[in-house]
N, C-alpha and C positions, 0 to 999 in steps of 0.2 A: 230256975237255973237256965240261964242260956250259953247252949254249945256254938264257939263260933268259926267259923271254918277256917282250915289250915292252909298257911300258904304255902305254894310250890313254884318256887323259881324254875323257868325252862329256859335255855339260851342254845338258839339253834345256829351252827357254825357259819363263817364266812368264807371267802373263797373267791379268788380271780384267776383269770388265764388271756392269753393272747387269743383272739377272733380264729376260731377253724371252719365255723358253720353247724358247730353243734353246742347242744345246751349247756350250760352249766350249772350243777348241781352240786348240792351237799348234805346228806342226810344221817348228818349228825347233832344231835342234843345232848347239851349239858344242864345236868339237876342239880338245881343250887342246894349246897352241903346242909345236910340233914342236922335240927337241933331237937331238942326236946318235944319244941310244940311250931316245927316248921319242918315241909320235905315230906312225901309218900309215907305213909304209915307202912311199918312192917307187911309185909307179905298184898302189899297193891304198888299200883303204879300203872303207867299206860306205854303203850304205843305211837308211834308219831308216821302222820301222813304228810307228806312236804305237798306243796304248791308253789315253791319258789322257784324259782330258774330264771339264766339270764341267758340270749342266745347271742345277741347281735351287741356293739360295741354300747357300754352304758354300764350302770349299775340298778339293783333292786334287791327289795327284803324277801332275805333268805324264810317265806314264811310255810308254815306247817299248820295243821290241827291234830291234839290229842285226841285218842283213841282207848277208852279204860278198857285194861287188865279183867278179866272176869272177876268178878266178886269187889270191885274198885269202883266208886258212885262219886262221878264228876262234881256232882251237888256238896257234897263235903269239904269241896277243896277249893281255895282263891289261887286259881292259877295265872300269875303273872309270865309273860312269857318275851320273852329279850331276842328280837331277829336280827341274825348276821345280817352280812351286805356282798351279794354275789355280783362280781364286777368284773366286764369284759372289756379289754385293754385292744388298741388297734395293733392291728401287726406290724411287726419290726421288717418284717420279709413279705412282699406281697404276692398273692397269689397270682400266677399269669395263666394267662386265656388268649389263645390264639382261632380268630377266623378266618377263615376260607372260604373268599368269596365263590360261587360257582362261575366257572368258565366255559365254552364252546366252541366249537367248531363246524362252519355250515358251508356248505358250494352256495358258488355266488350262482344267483340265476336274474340279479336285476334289482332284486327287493331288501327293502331294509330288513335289516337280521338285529339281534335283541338277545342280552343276558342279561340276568338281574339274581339278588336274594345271597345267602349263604350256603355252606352245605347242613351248617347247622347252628342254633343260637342257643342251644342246650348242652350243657356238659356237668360230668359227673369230678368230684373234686375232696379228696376225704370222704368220700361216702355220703355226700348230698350234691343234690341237685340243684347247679344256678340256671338262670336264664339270662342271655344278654338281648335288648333290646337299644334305640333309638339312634340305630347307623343302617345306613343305603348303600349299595352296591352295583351298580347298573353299567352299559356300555353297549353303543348302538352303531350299526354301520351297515354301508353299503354296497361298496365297491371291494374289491378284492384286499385282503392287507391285515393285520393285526391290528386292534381297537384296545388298548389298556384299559378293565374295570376301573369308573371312579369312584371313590370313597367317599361318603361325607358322614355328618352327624356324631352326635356324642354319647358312646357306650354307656348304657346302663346294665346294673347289674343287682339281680334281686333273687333271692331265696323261693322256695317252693312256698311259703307264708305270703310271698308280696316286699320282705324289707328288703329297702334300698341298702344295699352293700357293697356299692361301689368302691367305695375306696377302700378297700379290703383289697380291688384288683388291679392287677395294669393288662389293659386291652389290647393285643398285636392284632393288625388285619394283614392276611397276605396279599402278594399282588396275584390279580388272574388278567385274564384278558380273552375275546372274542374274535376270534378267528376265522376269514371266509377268504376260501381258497378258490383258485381258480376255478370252474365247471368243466366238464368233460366238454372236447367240440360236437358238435353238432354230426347225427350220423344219417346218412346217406343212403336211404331203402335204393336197394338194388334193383327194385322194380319201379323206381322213377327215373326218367330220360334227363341226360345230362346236358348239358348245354355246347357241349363240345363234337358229341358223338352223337349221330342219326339212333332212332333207336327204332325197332322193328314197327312199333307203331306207325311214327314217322314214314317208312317204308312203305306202307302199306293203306296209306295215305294216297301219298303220291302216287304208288298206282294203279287207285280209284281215280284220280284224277287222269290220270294218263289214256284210262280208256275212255274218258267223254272229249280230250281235245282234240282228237283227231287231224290236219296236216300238221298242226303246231307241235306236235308229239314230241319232237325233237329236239327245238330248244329247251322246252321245259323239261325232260326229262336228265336232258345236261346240267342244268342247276341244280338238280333235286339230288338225283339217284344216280351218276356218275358213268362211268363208261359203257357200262357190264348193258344196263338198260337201253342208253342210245344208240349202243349198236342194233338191238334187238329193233329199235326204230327207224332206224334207216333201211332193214330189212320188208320191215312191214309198208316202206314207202314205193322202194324199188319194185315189190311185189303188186304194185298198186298201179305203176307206171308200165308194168310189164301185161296187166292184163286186165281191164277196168272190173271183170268178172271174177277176180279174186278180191 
């Protein structure tokens, strides 16, 4: 006598959607209609574990493995099993992504000044995470004045897995721009001598000097040190002429 095993049709469901950034799933089975000597025997049968899913724009089989029922012996059964086809569709509406490039503002003091990069190439969107890459941002300058960031390169966009999903997005960059503004003028310690004004030092100078020229005394201290002193020198000369012993 040989017992030969029963067969059991499984057909596990199909299923498409527009591109959001998340899986797509279906985990539903259908058991082909039970006859006499075809379909799960009274009181067995299993369970089903999918492994299907489609994420990014394409199609794939919707696939599973049975799981018996306690008391249910896979060995008994020819199970034929029929996979859906889970298919992601591009989107009708696409999703936008805007960056910003970073900007600055620096006092000019002479040197070339520099901004570059974005504020961020990562964003959250339905509740996953893209990253955009393969664009530059930069803008350089030296003199006083506003410097427009330039733009270049072409936006990629990919999923926390790595896939490219570009075209799922439209890329905006805003405009920045690099700013160096005039510097403060230059400040002036109050203990440095001016170019216009004698300054005590100066003063005190002249008269150190004053006491080694002796008859000369008095032109030079008219150049220097101004009335207040040549008077005092024409005194100290008259006192001279009035009595060799002073």
């Amino acid at each position: 006598m040989t017992v030969e095993k029963r067969p059991v049709t499984l057909t596990s469901a199909s299923g498409s959607k527009e591109y959001d950034g998340k899986p797509l799933t279906n985990h539903k089975v259908t058991v082909g209609e039970a006859t006499w000597n075809t379909g799960w025997v009274d009181g067995q049968g299993a369970t089903y574990s999918f492994t299907g899913s489609q994420k990014i724009v394409g199609s794939s089989e919707n696939t599973f493995e049975c799981i018996p029922n306690e008391g249910t012996n896979l060995d008994n059964y020819q199970i034929n099993k029929t996979y859906g086809t889970l298919t992601v569709t591009d989107r009708s509406e696409k999703y936008q992504i805007t960056l910003t490039p970073n900007s600055k503002s620096e006092a000019y003091d002479g040197t070339e000044k520099s901004v570059s990069g974005f504020e961020t190439l990562e964003f959250q969107i339905n509740g996953q995470t893209f990253y955009v890459s393969g664009v530059e941002a930069s803008a350089t300058g030296t003199d006083a004045g506003e410097y427009p960031v330039t733009k270049s390169g072409q936006a990629v966009v990919t999923d926390v897995e790595g896939n490219d999903v570009t075209e799922q997005f439209i890329v905006n960059i805003d405009d920045a721009k690099l700013t160096i503004v005039e510097g403060e003028p230059a400040q002036i310690d109050s203990n440095e001598p001016s170019s216009s004004t004698p300054s005590k030092t100066t003063g005190k100078t002249a008269a150190s000097k004053l006491a080694k020229t002796g008859d000369g005394i008095a032109p030079y201290a008219m150049g220097i040190c101004g009335v207040a002193i040549t008077a005092g020198a024409v005194a100290f000369v008259a006192r001279r002429k009035g009595s060799s012993r002073r």
